[in-house]
C-alpha positions as YAML, in Angstrom:
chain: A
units: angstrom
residues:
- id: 1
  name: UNK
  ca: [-22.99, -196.22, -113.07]
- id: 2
  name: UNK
  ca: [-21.57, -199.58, -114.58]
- id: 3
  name: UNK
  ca: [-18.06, -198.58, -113.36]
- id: 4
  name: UNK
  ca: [-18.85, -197.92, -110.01]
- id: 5
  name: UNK
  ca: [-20.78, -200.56, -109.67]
- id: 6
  name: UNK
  ca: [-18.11, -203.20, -111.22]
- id: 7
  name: UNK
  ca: [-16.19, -202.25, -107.45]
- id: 8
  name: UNK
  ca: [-19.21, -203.52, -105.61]
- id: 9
  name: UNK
  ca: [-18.22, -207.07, -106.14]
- id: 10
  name: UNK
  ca: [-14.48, -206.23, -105.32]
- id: 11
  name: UNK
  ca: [-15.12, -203.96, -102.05]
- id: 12
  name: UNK
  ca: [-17.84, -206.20, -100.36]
- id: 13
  name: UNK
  ca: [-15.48, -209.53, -100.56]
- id: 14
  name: UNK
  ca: [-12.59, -207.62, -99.35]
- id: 15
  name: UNK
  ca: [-14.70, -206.37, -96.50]
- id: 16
  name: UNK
  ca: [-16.18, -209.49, -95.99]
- id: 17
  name: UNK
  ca: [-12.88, -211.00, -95.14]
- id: 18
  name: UNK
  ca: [-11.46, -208.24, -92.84]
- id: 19
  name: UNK
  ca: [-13.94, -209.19, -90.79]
- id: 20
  name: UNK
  ca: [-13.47, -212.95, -90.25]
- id: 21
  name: UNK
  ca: [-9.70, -213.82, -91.70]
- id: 22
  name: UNK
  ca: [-9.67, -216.72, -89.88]
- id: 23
  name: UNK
  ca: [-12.61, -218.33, -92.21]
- id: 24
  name: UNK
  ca: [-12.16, -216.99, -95.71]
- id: 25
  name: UNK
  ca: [-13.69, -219.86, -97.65]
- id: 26
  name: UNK
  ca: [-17.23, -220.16, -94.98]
- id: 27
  name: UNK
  ca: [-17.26, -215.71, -95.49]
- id: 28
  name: UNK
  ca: [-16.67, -216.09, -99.53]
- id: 29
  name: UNK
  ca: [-19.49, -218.63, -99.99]
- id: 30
  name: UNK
  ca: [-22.04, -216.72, -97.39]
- id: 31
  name: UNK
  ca: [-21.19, -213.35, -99.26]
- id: 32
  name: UNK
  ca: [-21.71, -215.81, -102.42]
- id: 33
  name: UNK
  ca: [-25.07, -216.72, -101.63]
- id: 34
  name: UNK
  ca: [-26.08, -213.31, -100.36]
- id: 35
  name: UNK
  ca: [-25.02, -211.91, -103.14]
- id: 36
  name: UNK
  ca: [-26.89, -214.19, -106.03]
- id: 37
  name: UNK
  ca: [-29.80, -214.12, -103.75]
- id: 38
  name: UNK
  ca: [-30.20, -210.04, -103.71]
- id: 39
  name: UNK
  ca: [-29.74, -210.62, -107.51]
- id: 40
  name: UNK
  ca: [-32.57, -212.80, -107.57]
- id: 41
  name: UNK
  ca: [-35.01, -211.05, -105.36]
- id: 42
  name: UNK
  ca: [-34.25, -208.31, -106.80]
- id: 43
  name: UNK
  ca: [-35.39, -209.70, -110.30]
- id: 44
  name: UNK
  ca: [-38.57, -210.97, -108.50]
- id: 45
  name: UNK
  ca: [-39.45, -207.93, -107.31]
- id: 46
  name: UNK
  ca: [-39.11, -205.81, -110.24]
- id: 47
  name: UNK
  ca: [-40.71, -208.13, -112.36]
- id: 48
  name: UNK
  ca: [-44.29, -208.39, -110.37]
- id: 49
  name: UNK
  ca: [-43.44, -204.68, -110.00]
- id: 50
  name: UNK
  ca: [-43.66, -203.94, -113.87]
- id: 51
  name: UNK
  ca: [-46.29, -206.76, -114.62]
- id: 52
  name: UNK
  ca: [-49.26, -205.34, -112.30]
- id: 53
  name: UNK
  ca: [-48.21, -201.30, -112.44]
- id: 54
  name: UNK
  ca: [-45.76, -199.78, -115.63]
- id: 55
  name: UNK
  ca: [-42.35, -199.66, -115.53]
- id: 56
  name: UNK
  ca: [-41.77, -195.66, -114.16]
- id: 57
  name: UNK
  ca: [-43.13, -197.19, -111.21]
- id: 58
  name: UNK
  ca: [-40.43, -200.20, -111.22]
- id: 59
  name: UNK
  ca: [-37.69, -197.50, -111.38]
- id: 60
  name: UNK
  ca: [-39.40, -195.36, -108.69]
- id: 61
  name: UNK
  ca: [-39.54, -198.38, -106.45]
- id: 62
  name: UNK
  ca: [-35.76, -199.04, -107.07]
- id: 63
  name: UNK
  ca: [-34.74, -195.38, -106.99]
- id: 64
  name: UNK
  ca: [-36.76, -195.31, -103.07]
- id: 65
  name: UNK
  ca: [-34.92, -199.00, -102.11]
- id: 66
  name: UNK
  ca: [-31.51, -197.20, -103.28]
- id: 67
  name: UNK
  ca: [-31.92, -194.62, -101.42]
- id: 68
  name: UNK
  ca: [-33.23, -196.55, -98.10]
- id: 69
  name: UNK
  ca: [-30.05, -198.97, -98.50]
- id: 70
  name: UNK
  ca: [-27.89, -195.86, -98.52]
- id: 71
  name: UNK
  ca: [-29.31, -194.71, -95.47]
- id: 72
  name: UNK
  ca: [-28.77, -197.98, -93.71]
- id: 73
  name: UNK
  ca: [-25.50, -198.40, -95.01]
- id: 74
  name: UNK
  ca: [-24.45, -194.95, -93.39]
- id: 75
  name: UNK
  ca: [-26.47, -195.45, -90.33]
- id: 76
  name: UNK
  ca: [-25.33, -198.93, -89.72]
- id: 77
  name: UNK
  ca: [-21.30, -198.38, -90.55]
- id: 78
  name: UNK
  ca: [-19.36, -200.06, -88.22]
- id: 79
  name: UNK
  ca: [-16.62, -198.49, -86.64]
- id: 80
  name: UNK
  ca: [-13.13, -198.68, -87.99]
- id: 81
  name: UNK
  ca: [-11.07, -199.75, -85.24]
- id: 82
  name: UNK
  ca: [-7.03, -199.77, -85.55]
- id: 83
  name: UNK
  ca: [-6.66, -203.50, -85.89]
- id: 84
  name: UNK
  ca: [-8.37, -203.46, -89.50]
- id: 85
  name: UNK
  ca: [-6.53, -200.85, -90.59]
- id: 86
  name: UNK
  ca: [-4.16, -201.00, -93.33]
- id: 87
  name: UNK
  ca: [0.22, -200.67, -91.91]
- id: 88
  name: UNK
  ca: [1.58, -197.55, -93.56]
- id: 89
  name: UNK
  ca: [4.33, -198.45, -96.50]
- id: 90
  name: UNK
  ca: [7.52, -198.28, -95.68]
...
């Protein structure tokens, strides 16, 4: 789990600037700030989670939010187009 999620950080800012090279430093702090906040809330969240139910119930929660981001992540892919595309070596 830990190493796949170390390439979370990685893959988001790289997507992140695909889709708006022309402003790399306004995309890196947004995906910054997104980033530390979803942290946070998240942290919120599970704490009022485990403080008025138990803590199976924090990890149920999570394990149901997991799967619902999945869902929207494949649901909501954009397309890949040929301009984004990597050039083949030469």
């Amino acid at each position: 789990m830990g190493v796949g999620y170390g390439s979370v950080s990685v893959s988001t800012q790289s997507r992140v600037r695909i889709a708006d090279p022309r402003r790399v430093e306004l995309t890196a702090a947004l995906w910054s700030g997104v980033f530390n906040l979803s942290i946070a809330v998240g942290t919120l969240g599970r704490g009022l989670i485990v403080d008025n139910a138990s803590t199976s119930w924090a990890m149920s929660v999570a394990a149901i939010l997991a799967l619902l981001g999945c869902l929207t992540a494949m649901i909501a892919r954009p397309r890949q187009s040929s301009e984004y595309m990597a050039a083949p070596l030469q």
